[in-house]
MILO-439822 format. One record per residue (C-alpha): residue number from 1; residue in three letters; x, y, z. Coordinates in Angstrom, 3 decimals, decimal comma. Layout:
! residues N
+-----+---------+----------+----------+----------+
| num | residuo |       c1 |       c2 |       c3 |
+-----+---------+----------+----------+----------+
| NUM |     ala |        X |        Y |        Z |
...
+-----+---------+----------+----------+----------+
***
This chain:
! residues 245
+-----+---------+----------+----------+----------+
| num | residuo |       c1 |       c2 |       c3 |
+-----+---------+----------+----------+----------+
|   1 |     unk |   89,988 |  132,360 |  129,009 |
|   2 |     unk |   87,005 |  134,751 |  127,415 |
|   3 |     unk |   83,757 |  134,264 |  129,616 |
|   4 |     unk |   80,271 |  134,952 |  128,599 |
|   5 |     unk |   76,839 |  134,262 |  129,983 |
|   6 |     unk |   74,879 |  131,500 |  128,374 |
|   7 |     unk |   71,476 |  130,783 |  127,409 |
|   8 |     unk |   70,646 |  127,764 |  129,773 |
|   9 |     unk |   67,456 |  126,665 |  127,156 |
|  10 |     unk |   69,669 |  124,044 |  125,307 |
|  11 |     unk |   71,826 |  122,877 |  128,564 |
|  12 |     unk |   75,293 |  122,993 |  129,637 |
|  13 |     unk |   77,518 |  121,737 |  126,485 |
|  14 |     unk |   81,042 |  121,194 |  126,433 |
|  15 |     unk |   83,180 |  121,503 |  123,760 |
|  16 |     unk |   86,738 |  119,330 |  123,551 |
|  17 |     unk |   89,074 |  120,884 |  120,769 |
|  18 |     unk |   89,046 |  124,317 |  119,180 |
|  19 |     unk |   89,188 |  123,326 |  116,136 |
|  20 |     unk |   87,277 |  123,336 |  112,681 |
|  21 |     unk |   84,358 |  120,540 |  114,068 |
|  22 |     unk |   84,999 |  122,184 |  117,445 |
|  23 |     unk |   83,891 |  125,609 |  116,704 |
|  24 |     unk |   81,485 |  124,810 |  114,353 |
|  25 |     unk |   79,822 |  122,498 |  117,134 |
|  26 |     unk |   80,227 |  125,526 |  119,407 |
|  27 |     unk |   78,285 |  127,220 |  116,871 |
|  28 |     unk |   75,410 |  125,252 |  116,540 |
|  29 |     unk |   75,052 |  124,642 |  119,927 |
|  30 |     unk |   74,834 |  128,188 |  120,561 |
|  31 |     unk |   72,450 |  129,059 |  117,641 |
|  32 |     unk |   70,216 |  126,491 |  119,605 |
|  33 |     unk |   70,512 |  127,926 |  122,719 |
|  34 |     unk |   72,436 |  125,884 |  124,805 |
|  35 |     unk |   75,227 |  127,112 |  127,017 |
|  36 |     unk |   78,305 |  126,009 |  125,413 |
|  37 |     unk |   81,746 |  126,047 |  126,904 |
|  38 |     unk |   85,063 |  125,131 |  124,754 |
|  39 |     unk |   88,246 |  124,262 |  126,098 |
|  40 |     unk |   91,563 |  122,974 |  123,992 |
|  41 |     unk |   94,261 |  121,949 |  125,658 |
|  42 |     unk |   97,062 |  123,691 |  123,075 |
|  43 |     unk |   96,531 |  126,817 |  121,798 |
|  44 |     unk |   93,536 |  127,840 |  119,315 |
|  45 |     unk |   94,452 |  129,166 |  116,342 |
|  46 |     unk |   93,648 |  132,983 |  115,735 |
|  47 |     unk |   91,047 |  132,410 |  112,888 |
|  48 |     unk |   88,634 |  130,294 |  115,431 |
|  49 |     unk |   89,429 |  132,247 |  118,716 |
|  50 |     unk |   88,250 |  134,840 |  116,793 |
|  51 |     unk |   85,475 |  133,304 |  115,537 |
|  52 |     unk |   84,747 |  131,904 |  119,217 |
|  53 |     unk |   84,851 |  135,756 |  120,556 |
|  54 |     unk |   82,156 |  136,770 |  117,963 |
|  55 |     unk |   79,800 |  134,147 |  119,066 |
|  56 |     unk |   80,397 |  135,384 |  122,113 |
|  57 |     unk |   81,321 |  131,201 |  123,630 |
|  58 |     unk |   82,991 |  130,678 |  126,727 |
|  59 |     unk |   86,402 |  129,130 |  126,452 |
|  60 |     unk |   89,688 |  128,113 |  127,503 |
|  61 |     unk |   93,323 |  127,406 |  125,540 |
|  62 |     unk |   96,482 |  125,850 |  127,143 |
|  63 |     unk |   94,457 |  123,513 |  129,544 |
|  64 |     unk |   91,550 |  122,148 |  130,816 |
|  65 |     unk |   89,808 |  123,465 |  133,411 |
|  66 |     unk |   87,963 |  120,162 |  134,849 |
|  67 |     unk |   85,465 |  122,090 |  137,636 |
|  68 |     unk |   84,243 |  123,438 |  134,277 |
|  69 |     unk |   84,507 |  120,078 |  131,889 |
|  70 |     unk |   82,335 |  117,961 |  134,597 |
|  71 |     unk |   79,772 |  120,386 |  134,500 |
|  72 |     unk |   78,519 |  119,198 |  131,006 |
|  73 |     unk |   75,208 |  117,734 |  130,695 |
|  74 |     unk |   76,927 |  116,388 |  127,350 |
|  75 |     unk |   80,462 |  117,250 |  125,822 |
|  76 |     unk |   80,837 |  117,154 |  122,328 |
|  77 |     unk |   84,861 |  115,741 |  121,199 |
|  78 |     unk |   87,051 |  116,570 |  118,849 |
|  79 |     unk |   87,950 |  113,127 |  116,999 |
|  80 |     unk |   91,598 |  113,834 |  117,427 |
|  81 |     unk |   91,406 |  113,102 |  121,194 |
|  82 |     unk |   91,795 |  109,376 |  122,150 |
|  83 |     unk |   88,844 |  107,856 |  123,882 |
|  84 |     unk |   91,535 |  106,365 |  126,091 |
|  85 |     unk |   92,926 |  109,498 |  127,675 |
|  86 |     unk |   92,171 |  110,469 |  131,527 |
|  87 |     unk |   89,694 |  113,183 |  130,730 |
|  88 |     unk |   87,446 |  110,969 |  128,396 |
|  89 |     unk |   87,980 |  108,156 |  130,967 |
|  90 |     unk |   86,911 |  110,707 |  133,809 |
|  91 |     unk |   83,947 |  111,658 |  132,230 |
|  92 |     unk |   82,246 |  108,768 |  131,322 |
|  93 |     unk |   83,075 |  107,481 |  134,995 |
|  94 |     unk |   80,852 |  110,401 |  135,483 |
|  95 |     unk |   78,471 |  109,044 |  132,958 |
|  96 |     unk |   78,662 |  112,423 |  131,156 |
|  97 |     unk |   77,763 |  111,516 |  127,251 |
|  98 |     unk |   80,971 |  112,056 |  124,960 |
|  99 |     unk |   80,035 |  112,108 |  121,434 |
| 100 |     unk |   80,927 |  113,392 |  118,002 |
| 101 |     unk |   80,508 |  116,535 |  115,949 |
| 102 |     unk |   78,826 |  114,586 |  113,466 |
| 103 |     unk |   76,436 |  113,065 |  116,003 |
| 104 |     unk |   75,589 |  116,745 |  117,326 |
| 105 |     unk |   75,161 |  118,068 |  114,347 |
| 106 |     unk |   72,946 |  115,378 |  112,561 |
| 107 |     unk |   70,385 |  116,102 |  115,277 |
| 108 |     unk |   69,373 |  119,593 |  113,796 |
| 109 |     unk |   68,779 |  118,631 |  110,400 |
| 110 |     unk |   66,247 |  116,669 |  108,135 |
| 111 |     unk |   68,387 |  116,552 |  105,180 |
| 112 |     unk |   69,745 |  113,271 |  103,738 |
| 113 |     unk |   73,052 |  112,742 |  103,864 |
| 114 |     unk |   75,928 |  110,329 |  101,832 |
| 115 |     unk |   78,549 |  109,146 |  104,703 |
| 116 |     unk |   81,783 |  107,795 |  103,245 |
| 117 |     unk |   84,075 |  105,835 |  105,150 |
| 118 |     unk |   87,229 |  103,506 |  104,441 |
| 119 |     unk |   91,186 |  104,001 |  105,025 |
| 120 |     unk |   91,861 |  105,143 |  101,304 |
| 121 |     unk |   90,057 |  107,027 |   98,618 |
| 122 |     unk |   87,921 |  108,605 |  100,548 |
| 123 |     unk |   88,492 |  111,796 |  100,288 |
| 124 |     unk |   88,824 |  111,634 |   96,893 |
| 125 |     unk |   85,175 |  109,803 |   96,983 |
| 126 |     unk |   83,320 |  112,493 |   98,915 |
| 127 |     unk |   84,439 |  115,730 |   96,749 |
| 128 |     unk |   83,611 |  113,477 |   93,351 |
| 129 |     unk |   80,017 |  112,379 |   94,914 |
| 130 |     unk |   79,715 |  115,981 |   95,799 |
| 131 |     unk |   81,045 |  117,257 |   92,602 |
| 132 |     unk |   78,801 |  114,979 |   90,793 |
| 133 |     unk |   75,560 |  115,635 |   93,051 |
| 134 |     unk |   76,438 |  119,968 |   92,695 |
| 135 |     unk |   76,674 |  119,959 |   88,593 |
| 136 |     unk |   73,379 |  118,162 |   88,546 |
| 137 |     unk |   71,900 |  120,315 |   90,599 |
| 138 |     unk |   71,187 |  119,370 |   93,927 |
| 139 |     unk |   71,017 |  121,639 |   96,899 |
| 140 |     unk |   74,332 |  119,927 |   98,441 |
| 141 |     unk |   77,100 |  120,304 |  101,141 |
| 142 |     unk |   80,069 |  118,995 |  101,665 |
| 143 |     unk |   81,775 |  118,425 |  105,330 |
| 144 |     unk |   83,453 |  115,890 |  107,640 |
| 145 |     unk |   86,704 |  114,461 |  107,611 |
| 146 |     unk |   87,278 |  116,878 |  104,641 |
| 147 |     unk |   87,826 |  119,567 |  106,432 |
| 148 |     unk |   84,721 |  121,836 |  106,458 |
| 149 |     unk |   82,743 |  121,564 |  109,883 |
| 150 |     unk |   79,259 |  119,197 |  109,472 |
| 151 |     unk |   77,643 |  121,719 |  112,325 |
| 152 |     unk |   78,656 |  125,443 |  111,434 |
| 153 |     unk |   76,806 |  124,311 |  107,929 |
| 154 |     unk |   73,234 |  122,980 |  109,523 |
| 155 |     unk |   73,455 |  126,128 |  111,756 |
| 156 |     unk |   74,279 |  128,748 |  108,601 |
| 157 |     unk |   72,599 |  126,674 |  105,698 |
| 158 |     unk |   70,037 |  124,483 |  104,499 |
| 159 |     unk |   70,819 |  122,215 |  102,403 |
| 160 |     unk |   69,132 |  119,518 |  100,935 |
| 161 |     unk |   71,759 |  116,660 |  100,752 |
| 162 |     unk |   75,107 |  116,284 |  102,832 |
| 163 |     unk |   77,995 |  114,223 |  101,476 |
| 164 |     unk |   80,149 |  113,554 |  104,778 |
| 165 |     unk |   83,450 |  112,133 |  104,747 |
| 166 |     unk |   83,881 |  109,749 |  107,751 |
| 167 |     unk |   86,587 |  108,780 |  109,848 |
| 168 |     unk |   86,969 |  106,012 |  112,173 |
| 169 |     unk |   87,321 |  107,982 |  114,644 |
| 170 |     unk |   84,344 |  110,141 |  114,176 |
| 171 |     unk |   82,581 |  106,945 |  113,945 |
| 172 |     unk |   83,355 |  105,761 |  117,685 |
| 173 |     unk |   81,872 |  109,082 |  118,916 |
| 174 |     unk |   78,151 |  108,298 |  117,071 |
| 175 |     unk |   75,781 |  106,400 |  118,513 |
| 176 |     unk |   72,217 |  107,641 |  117,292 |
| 177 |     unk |   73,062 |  109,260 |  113,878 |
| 178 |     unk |   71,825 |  107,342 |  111,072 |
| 179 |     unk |   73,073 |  107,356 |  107,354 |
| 180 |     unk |   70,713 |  107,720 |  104,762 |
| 181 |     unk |   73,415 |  106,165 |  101,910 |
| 182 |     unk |   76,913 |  104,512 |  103,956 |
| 183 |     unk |   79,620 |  103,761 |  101,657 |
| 184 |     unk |   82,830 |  101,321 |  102,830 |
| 185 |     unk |   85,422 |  101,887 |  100,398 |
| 186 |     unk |   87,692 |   99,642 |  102,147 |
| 187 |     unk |   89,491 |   98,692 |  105,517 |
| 188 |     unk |   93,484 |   97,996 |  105,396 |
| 189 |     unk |   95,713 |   98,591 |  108,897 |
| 190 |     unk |   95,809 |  101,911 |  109,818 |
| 191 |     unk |   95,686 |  104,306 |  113,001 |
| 192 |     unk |   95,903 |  100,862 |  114,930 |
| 193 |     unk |   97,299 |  102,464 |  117,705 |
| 194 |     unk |   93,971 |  103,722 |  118,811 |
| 195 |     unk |   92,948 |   99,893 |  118,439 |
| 196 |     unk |   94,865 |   98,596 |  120,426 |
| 197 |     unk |   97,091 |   97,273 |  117,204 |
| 198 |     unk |   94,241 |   95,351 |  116,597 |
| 199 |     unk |   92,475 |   95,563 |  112,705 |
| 200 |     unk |   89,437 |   94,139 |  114,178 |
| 201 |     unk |   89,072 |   96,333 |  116,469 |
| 202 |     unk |   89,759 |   98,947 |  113,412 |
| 203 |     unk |   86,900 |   97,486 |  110,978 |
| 204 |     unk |   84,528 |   97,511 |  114,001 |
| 205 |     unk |   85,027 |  101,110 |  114,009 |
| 206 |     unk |   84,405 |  101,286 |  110,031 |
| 207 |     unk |   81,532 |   99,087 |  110,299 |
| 208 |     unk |   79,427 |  101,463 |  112,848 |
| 209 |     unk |   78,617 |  103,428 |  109,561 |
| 210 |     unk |   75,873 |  101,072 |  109,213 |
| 211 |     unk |   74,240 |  101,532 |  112,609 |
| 212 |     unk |   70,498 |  102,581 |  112,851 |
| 213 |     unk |   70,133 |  101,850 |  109,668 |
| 214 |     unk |   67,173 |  100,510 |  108,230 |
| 215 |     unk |   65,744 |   98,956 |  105,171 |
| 216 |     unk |   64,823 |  102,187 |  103,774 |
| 217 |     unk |   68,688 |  102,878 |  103,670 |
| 218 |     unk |   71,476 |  101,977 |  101,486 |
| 219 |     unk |   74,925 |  100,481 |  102,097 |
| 220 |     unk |   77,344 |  100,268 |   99,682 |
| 221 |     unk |   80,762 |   98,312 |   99,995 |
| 222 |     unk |   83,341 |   96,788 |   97,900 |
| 223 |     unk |   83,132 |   92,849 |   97,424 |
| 224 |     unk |   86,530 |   92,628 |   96,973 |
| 225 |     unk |   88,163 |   93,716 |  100,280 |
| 226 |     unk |   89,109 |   90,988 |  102,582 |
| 227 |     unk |   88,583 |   92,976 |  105,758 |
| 228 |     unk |   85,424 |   94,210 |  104,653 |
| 229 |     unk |   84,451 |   90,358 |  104,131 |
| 230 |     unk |   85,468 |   89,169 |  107,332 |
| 231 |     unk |   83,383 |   92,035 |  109,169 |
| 232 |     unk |   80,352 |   91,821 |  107,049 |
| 233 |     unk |   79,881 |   88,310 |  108,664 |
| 234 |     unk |   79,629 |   89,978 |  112,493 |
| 235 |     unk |   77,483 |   92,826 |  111,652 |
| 236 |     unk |   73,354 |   92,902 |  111,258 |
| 237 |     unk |   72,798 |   94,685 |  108,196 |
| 238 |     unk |   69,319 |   96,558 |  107,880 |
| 239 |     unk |   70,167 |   98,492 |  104,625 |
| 240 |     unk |   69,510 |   97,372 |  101,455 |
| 241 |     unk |   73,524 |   96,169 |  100,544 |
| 242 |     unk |   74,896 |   97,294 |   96,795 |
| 243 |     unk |   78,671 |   95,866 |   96,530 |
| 244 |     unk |   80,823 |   96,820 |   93,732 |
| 245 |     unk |   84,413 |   95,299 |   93,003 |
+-----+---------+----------+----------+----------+
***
C-alpha cells in the first residue's frame, strides 16, 4: 500500500480496479481535488502503479481494505467487477453511490460525445467514426471500451468531440450521463452470466444508452435486429430515432 495525503475539496473517492479506466478515474479525480483512494484486489500492473505513485494516489493491491472502501462518499468501479459481488452488495447496503468511469468522467466535460454500444462491431464502429470524424478535422478523442481511459483524457485534453465505445457493463454503472449521438449496433446473447442467463435482462443493459436523452439528441439503431425490436417497445425514447438495416 503507498499512502498520501489528500485534498479533501472534491470528497473522499474510491477507486475499484487499477486498471486503464481505474487510474485514469484516479486521475481526474485528483486533478479535481478530491481525495481519491484505489484499491484492486490482484495485483496492478507496473505501468499504472507507477503511474498511481506519480500522482501521488493512495492505494492498495492484493486486497481490499474495507475500513478504507466504506469511507467513500462515492466509489467509482471498474466494469469488470460484477454488481453482484459482496463488496458492491456491501456498499450500496451502505447507500454509498457505485458508478462508472464513464459516468465520472462525463461530469467534467462540455464536449459532445458519440456512445456506441451493441455485442458486435463495435469496436470496429468507434475507431471508423473516429477515423472518419479525425481526417475531417474535428478536435476528437477516442476512449471507452476501446481501451484508452474516457477520464485521464478530460483531465489531460480538451477535446471537442468524444467517440466512446460502450459496454454493457459500463452502461449499468451510469445513471446521469447523457449521450449526445447513442448508436445500438445490435443485441445477440452474450456475457449472460452477469444477467442472470437472461437476454432481457442483457438488452436492458444495452438500452440504458438512451437514458437522459432528449429531443435534442440522436439515437441510432438497426431496424433489423430482433432483440433490438423487442426492447424498443419497453423503452421511452426522447431522441430523435434514425434506424438503418
Amino acid at each position: 500500500m503507498s499512502l498520501a495525503s489528500g485534498n479533501e475539496a472534491g470528497g473522499r473517492l474510491v477507486v475499484l480496479g487499477a486498471g486503464e479506466s481505474g487510474v485514469g478515474a484516479a486521475k481526474l479525480a485528483i486533478k479535481k481535488g478530491y481525495n481519491v483512494f484505489v484499491s484492486d484486489a490482484g495485483k496492478i500492473a507496473d505501468n499504472y502503479k507507477k503511474e498511481l505513485e506519480l500522482l501521488g494516489a493512495q492505494f492498495e493491491e492484493g486486497t481490499h481494505s474495507l475500513e478504507l472502501i466504506f469511507m467513500a462518499e462515492e466509489v467509482v468501479k471498474s466494469p469488470g467487477i460484477p454488481s453482484d459481488t459482496p463488496l458492491i452488495k456491501a456498499l450500496k447496503e451502505k447507500n454509498i453511490p457505485v458508478i462508472s468511469e464513464i459516468e465520472f468522467a462525463g461530469r467534467f466535460t462540455n464536449a459532445r460525445t458519440i456512445c456506441i454500444t451493441g455485442s458486435n462491431g463495435k469496436s470496429t464502429t468507434t475507431m471508423l467514426t473516429y477515423h472518419i470524424l479525425q481526417k475531417a478535422g474535428l478536435n476528437v478523442g477516442l476512449a471507452g471500451n476501446i481501451g484508452h481511459s474516457f477520464a485521464a483524457q478530460v483531465a489531460d485534453k480538451e477535446f471537442d468531440w468524444y467517440v466512446l465505445e460502450i459496454s454493457s457493463f459500463m452502461l449499468d454503472d451510469m445513471y446521469e450521463f447523457r449521450a449526445d449521438i447513442a448508436v445500438l449496433l445490435n443485441i445477440t446473447p452474450d456475457h449472460l452470466d452477469r444477467y442472470d442467463y437472461k437476454i432481457a435482462n442483457y438488452a436492458a443493459s444495452k438500452m440504458r444508452i438512451v437514458q437522459n436523452q432528449t429531443s435534442a439528441d440522436t439515437f441510432i439503431y438497426c431496424a433489423d435486429d430482433e432483440e433490438t425490436k423487442k426492447i424498443l417497445d419497453k423503452v421511452d425514447i426522447q431522441a430523435q430515432a434514425y434506424p438503418f438495416s
